[in-house]
N, C-alpha and C positions, 0 to 999 in steps of 0.2 A: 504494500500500500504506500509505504514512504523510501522506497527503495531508489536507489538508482539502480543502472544496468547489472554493474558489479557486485552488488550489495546485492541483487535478487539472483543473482546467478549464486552468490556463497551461500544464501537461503539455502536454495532448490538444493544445492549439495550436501548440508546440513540435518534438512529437516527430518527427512523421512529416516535418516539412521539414529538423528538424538532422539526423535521420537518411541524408536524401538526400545533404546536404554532407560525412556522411563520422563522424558523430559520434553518442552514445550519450547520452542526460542521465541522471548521476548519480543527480542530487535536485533540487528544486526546495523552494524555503524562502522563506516571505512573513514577514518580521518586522517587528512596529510596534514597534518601541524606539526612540528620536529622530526619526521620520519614518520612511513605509513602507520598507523594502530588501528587494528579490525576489534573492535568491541564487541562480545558476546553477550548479552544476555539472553539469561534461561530460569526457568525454574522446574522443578519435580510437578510432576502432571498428578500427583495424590493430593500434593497438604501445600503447593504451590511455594514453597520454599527452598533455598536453594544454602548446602551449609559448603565449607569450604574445600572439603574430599570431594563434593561433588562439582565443586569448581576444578579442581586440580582432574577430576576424571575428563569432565566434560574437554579439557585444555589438551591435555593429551591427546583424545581422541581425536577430536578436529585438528589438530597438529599432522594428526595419519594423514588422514583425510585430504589436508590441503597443501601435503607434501606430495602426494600424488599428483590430482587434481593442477594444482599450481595454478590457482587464477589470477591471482594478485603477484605482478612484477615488481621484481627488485625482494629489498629487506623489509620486513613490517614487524611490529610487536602483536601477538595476540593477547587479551583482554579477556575473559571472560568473570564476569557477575552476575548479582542477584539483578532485578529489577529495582529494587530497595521499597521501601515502604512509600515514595511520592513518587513512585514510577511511571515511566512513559507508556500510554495508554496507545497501543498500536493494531491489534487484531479489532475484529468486531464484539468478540465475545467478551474482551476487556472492555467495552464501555458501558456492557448490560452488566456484569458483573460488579464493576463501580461505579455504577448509579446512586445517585444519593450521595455523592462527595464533592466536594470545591472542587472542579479544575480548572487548568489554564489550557485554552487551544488559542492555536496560530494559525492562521490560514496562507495558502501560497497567496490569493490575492487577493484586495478590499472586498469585503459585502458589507453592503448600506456601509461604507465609508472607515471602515476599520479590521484592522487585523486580527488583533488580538480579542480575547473573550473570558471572561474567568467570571464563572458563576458554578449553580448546584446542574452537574450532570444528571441528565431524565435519562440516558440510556437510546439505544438505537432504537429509530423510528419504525413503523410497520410497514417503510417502506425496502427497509433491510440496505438504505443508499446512504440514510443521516440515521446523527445524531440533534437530539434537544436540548436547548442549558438555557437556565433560566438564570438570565446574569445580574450579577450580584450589585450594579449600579444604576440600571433602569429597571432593573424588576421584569424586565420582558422576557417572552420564551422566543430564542433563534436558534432558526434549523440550518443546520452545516454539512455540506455533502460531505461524504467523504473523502472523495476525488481532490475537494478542496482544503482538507487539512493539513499542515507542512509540519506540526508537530501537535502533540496533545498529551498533556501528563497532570496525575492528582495532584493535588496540592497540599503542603504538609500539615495540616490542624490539629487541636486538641483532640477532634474529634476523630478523626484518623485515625490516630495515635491509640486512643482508647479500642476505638472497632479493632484494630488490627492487634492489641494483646490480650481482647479478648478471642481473635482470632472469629469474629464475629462477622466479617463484610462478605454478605451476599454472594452466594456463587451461580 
C-alpha cells in the first residue's frame, strides 16, 4: 500500500515465508540516509508481539533470504522491530483493529486543503477503499482513500498506554 517498487518487491519475498514461521510484516522501509537501512517490522501473528529472539530469528532469516535473492544493490544494514506501541498503521486490518484510538494520517496530496489529520480513528469504511476519523479540531468525520495515505500511525496516549497493558485493544 505504501510501498515503493523495491520495498514491494522485499514484501513479496518476505511474506509468505515469515508468515509460515508464525509472523505478520508490519512495514517494510528502505532508507538511504548514511548508507542503505531496510527496516523490518513484524510481529507474532498469536499475541501480536514481537520479543527480541524473535527479532534476532526473524534477522537471520531474511538475511538467507536476501542473500540469495539480492534485491537491494550495494551494502545496506538490516533493521528488524516490533511495531512498538504508536505504530504505523499500514494493512487494512490494522485500522479496524485500532479503531477507537488518536491517530495521525498524512496524505500524498491536499483534501479540502490539508494534509495532515489527527483525530479518533472509526476504522475502514464498508467501502473496504477508506478509512473515517473524526478529527480532533473540527469535530468533523473525513473519509480518506487509501490510495491516498502517505503515512498513518497511532498516537501515543494515556489511553493507549493503558488499552495496551491491559493488552485490551480490539482485535
Amino acid at each position: 500500500m505504501y510501498y515503493n517498487i523495491l520495498e514491494q518487491e522485499i514484501h513479496d519475498l518476505l511474506e509468505e515465508p515469515l508468515s509460515s514461521m508464525g509472523y505478520n510484516i508490519v512495514r517494510i522501509k528502505l532508507l538511504e540516509q548514511n548508507g542503505s537501512v531496510l527496516q523490518v517490522m513484524a510481529e507474532r501473528k498469536t499475541d501480536f508481539e514481537l520479543s527480541v529472539s524473535d527479532c534476532t530469528k526473524i534477522s537471520n532469516f531474511i538475511s538467507d533470504i536476501l542473500d540469495v535473492e539480492d534485491p537491494i544493490s550495494g551494502n545496506y544494514n538490516l533493521e528488524v522491530s516490533s511495531p512498538g506501541i504508536d505504530r504505523p498503521l499500514v494493512r487494512k486490518e490494522d485500522f479496524n483493529r485500532y479503531s477507537d484510538n488518536l491517530v495521525k494520517i498524512v496524505t500524498r496530496y491536499p483534501l479540502d486543503g490539508r494534509r495532515r489529520f489527527r483525530g479518533n480513528l472509526e476504522g475502514v469504511n464498508e467501502d473496504n477503499e477508506s478509512v473515517s476519523v473524526i478529527l480532533n479540531d473540527t469535530k468533523e468525520k473525513v473519509k480518506i482513500l487509501f490510495d491516498d495515505i502517505e503515512s498513518a500511525k497511532l498516537v501515543l496516549t494515556d489511553e493507549l498506554l493503558s488499552k495496551n497493558s491491559k493488552s485490551d485493544i480490539s482485535n
